[in-house]
KEVEXKOL-634564 format. One record per residue: residue number from 1; x, y, z of N, C-alpha, C, O in turn; residue in three letters. Coordinates in pm, 1 decimal. Layout:
% residues N
{NUM, {X, Y, Z}, {X, Y, Z}, {X, Y, Z}, {X, Y, Z}, ala}
...
//
This chain:
% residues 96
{1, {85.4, -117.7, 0.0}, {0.0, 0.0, 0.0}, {89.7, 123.6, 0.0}, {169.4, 152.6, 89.2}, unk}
{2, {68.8, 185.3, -99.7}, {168.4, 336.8, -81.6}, {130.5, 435.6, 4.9}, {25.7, 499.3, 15.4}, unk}
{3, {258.9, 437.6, 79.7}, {227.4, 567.9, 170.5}, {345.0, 673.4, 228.1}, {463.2, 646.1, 249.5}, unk}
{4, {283.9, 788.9, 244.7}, {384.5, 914.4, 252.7}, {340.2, 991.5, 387.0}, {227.0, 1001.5, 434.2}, unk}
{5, {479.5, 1050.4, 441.7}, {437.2, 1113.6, 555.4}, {492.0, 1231.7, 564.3}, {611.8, 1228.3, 536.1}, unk}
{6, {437.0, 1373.4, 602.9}, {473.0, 1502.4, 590.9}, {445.9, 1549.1, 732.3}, {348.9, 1530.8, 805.8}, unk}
{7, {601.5, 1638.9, 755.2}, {568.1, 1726.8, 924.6}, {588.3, 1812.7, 913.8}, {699.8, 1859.6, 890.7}, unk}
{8, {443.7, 1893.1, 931.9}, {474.7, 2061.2, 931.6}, {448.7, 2153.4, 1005.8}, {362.2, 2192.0, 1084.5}, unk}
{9, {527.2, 2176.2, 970.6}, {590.5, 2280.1, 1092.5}, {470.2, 2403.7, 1135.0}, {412.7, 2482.7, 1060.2}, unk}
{10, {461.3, 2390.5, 1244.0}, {321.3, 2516.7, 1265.8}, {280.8, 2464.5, 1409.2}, {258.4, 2348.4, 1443.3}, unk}
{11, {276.8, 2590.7, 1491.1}, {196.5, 2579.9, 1621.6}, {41.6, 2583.6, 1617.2}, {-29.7, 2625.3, 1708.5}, unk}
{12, {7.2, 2543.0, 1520.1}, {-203.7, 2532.3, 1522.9}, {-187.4, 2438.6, 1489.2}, {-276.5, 2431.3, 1404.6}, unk}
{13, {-116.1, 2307.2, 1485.5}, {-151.1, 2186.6, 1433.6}, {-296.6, 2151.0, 1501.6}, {-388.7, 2126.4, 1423.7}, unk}
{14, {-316.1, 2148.0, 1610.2}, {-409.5, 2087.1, 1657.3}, {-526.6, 2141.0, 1642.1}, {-627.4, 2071.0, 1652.7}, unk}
{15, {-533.7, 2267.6, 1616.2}, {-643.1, 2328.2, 1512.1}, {-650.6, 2292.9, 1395.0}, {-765.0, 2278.9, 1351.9}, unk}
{16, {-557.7, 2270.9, 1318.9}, {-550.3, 2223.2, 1172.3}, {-649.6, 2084.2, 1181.9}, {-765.5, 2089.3, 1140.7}, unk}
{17, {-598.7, 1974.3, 1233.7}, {-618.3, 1841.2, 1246.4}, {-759.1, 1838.7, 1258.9}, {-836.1, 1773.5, 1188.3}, unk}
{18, {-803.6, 1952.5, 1401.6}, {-928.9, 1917.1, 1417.1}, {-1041.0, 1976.2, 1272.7}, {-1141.3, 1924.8, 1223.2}, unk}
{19, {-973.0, 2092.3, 1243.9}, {-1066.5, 2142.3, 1125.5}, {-1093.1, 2085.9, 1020.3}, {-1195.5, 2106.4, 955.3}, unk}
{20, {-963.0, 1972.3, 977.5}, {-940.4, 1919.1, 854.3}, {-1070.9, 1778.3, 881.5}, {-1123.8, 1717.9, 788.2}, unk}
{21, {-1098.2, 1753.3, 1024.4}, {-1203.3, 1644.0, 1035.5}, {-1280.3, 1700.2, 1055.6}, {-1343.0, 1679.1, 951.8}, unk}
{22, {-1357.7, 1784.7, 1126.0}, {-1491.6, 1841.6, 1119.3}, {-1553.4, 1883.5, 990.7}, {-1672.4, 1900.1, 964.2}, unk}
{23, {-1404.3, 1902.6, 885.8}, {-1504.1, 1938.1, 743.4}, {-1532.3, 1875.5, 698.3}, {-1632.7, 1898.3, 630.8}, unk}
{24, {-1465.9, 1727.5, 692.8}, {-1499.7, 1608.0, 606.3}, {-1588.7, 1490.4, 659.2}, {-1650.0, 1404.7, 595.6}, unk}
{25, {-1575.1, 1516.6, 828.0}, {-1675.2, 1454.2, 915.1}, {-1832.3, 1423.3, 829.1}, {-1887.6, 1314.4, 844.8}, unk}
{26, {-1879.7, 1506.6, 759.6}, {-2033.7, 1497.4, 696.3}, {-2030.4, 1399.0, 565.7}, {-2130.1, 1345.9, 516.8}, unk}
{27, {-1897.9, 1385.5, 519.6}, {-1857.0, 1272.2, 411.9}, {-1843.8, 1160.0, 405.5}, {-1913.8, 1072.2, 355.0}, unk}
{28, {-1728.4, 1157.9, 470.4}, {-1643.2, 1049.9, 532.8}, {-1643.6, 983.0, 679.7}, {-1706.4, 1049.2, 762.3}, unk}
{29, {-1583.9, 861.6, 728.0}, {-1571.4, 782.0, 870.4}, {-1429.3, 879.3, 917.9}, {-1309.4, 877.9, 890.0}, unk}
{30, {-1502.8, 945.6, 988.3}, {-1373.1, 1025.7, 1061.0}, {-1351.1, 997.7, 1203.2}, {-1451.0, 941.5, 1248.1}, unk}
{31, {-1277.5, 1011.2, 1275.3}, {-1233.2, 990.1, 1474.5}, {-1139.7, 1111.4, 1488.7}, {-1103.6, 1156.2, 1379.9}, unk}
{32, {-1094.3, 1171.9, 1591.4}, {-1058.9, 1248.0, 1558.8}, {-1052.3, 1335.2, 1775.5}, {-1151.2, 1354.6, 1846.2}, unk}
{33, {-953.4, 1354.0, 1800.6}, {-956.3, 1426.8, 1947.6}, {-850.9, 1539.8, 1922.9}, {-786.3, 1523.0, 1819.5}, unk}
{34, {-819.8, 1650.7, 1995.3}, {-728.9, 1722.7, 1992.0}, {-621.7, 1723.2, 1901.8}, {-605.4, 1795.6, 1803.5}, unk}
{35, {-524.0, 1601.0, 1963.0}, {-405.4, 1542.6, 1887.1}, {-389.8, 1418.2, 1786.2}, {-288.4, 1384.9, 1724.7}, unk}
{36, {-507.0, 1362.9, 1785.6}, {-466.7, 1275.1, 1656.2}, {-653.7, 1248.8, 1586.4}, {-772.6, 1252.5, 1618.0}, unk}
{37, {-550.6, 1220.6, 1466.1}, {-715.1, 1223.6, 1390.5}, {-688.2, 1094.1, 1295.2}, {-587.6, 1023.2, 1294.3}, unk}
{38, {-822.5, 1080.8, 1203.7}, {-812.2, 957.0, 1113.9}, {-944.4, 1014.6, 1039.7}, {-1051.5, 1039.7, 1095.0}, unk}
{39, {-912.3, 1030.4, 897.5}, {-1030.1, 1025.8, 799.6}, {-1002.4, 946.8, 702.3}, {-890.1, 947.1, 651.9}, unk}
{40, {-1110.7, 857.4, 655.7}, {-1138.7, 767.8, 555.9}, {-1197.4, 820.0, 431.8}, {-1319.7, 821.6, 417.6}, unk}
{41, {-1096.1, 874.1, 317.3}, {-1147.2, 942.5, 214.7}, {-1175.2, 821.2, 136.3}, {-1141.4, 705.4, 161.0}, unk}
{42, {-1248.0, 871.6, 29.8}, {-1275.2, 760.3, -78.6}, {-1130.6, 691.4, -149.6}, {-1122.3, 574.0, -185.7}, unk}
{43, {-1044.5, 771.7, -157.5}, {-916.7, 779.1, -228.8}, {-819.9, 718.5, -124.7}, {-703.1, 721.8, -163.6}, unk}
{44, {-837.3, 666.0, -7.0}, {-728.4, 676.0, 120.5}, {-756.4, 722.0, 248.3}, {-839.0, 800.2, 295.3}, unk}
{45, {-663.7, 651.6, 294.0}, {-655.8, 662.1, 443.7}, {-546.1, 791.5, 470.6}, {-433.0, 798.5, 422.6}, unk}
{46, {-632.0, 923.7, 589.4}, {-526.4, 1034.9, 649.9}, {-529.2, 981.5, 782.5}, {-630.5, 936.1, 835.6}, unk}
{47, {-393.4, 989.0, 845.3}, {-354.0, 941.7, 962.1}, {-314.4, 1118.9, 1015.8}, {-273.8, 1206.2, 939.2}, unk}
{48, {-334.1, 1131.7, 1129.8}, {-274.0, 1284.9, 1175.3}, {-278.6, 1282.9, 1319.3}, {-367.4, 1234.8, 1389.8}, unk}
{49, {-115.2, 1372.5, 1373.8}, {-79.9, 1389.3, 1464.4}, {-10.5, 1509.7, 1536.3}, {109.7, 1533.2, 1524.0}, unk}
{50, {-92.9, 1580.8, 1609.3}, {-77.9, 1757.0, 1621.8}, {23.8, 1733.5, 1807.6}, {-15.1, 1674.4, 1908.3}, unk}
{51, {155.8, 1808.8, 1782.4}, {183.3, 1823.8, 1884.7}, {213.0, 2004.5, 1922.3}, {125.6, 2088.4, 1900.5}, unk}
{52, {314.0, 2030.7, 1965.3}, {315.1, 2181.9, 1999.6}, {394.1, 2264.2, 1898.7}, {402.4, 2385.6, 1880.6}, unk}
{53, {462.6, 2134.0, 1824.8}, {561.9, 2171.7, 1694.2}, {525.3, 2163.5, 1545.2}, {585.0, 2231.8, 1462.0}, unk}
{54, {445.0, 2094.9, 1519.1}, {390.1, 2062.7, 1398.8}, {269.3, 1930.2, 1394.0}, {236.2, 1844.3, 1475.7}, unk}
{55, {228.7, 1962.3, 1264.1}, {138.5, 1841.6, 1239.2}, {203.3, 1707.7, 1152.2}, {232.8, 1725.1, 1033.9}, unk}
{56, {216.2, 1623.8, 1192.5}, {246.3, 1468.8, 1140.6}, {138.9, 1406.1, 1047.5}, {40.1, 1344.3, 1087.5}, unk}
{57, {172.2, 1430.8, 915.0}, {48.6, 1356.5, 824.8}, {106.9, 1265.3, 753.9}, {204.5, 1283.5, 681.2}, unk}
{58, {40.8, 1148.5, 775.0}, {62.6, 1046.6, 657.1}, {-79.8, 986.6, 609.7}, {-194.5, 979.2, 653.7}, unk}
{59, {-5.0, 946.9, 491.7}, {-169.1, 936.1, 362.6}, {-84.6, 755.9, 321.1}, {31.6, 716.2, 329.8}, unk}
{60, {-224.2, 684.6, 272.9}, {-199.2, 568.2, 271.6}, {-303.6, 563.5, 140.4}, {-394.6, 643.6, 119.2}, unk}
{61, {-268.6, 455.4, 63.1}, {-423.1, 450.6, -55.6}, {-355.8, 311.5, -97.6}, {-241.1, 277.0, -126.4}, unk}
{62, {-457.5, 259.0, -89.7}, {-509.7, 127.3, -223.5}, {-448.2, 136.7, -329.2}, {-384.9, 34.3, -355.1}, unk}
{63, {-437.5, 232.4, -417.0}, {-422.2, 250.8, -545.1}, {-276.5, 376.5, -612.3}, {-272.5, 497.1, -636.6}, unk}
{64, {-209.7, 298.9, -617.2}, {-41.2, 331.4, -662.3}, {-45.1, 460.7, -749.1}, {36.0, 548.0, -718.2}, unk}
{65, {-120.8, 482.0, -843.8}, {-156.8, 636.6, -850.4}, {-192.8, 744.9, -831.5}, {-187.7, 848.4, -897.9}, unk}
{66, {-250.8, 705.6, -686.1}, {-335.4, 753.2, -610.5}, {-289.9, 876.9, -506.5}, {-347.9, 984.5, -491.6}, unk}
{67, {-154.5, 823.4, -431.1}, {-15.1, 922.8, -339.0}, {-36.0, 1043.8, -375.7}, {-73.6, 1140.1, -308.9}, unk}
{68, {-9.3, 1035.0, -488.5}, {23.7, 1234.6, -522.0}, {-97.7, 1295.6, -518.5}, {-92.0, 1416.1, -494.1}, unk}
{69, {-245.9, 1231.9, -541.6}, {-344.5, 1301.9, -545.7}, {-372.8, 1335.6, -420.1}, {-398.2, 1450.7, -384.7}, unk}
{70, {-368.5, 1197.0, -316.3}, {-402.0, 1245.3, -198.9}, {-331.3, 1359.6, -111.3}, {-393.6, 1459.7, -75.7}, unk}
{71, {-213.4, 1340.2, -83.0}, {-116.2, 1436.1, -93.5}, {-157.5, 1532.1, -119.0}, {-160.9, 1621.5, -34.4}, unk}
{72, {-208.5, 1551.6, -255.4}, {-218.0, 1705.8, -267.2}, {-386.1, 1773.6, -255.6}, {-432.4, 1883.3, -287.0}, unk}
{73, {-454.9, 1631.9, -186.4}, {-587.7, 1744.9, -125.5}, {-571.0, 1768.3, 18.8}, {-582.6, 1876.4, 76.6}, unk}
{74, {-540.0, 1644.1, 74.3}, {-500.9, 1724.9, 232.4}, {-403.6, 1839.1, 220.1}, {-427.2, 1939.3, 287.6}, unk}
{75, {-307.5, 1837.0, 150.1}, {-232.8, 1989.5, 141.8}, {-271.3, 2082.8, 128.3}, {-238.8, 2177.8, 199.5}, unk}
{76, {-370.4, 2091.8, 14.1}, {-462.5, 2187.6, -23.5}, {-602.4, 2210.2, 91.9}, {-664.6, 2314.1, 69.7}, unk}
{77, {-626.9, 2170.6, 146.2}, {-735.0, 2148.1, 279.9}, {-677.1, 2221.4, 314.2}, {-689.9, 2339.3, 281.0}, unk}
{78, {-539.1, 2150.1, 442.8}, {-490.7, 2253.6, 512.7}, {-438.2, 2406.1, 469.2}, {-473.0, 2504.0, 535.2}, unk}
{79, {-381.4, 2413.7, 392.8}, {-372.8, 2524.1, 342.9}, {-453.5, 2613.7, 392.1}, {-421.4, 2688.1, 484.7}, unk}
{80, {-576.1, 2614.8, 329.4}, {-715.1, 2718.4, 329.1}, {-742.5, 2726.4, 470.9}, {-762.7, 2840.2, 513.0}, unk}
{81, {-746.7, 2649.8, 537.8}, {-751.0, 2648.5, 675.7}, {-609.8, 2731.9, 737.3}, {-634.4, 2775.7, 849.7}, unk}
{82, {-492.9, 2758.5, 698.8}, {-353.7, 2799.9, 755.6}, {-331.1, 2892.9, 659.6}, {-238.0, 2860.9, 585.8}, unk}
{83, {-388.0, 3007.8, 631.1}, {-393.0, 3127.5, 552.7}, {-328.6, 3212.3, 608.6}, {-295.3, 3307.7, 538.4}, unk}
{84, {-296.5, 3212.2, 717.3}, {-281.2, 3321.7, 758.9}, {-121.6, 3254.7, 837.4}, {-72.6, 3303.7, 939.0}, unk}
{85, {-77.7, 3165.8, 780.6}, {87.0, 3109.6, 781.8}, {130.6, 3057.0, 666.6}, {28.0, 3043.3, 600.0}, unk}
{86, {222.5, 3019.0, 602.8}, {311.3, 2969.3, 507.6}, {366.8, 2813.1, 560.2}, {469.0, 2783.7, 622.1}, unk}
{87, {239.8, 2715.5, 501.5}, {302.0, 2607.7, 547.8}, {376.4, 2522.9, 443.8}, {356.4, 2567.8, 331.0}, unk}
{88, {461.3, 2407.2, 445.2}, {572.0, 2367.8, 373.1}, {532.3, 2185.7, 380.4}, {527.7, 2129.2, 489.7}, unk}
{89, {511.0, 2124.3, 273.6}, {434.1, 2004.8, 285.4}, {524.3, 1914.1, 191.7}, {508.8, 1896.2, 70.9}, unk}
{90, {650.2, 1845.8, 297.9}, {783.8, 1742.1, 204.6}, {757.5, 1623.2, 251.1}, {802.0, 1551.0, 340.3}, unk}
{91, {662.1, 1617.1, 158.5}, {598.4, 1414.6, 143.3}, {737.3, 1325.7, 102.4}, {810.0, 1315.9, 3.6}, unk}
{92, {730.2, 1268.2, 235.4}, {841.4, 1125.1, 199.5}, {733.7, 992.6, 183.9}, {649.6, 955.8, 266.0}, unk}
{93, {765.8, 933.2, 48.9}, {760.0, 796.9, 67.0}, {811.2, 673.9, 202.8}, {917.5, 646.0, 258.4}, unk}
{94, {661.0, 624.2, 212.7}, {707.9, 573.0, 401.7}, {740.0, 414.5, 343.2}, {646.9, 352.6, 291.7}, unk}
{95, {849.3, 364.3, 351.4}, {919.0, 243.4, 330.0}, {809.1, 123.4, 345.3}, {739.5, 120.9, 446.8}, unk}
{96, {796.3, 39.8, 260.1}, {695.5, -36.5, 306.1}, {745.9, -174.0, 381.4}, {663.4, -252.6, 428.0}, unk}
//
C-alpha cells in the first residue's frame, strides 16, 4: 500500500487536524480528538498527529496512482484552513 508522511511545521496543528475532520466529518468515517485524527477518504486513508511543533500527516491509498493526489488534497485542505501562515508540505515515501 503506498504511503507518505509530511511534518509541518506550525503551532495550530491541533487546530488544523481538528478542522481538517470536522469538514470532512459529513462525508467520510472520521475519529478524531485534539491530537490525533483519522479520515477515511474515498481515495485513502489520512492518519494525523498535532503536537506543539507541527502536524504529522501520513496518507496511505489502495491505489499506486493515487499518493500524489491524496497528498495534494489534504495539502490543499490545510492550506485554506492555515492562511494566515506559510506552510511547507515534504511528502516522503514511508518504506513499506
Amino acid at each position: 500500500m503506498p504511503t507518505s508522511h509530511a511534518d509541518v511545521a506550525t503551532e495550530h496543528a491541533s487546530r488544523y487536524l481538528q478542522q481538517l475532520c470536522k469538514h470532512w466529518a459529513h462525508k467520510f468515517p472520521v475519529e478524531f480528538d485534539p491530537t490525533h485524527g483519522t479520515i477515511d477518504l474515498s481515495i485513502g486513508r489520512t492518519v494525523m498527529a498535532a503536537d506543539a511543533a507541527a502536524l504529522h500527516i501520513t496518507v496511505s491509498t489502495e491505489e499506486a496512482g493515487s499518493i500524489e493526489r491524496l497528498e495534494s488534497v489534504v495539502a490543499d485542505h490545510i492550506k485554506r484552513f492555515a492562511f494566515r501562515e506559510e506552510l511547507t508540505f515534504d511528502w516522503k515515501p514511508t518504506p513499506a
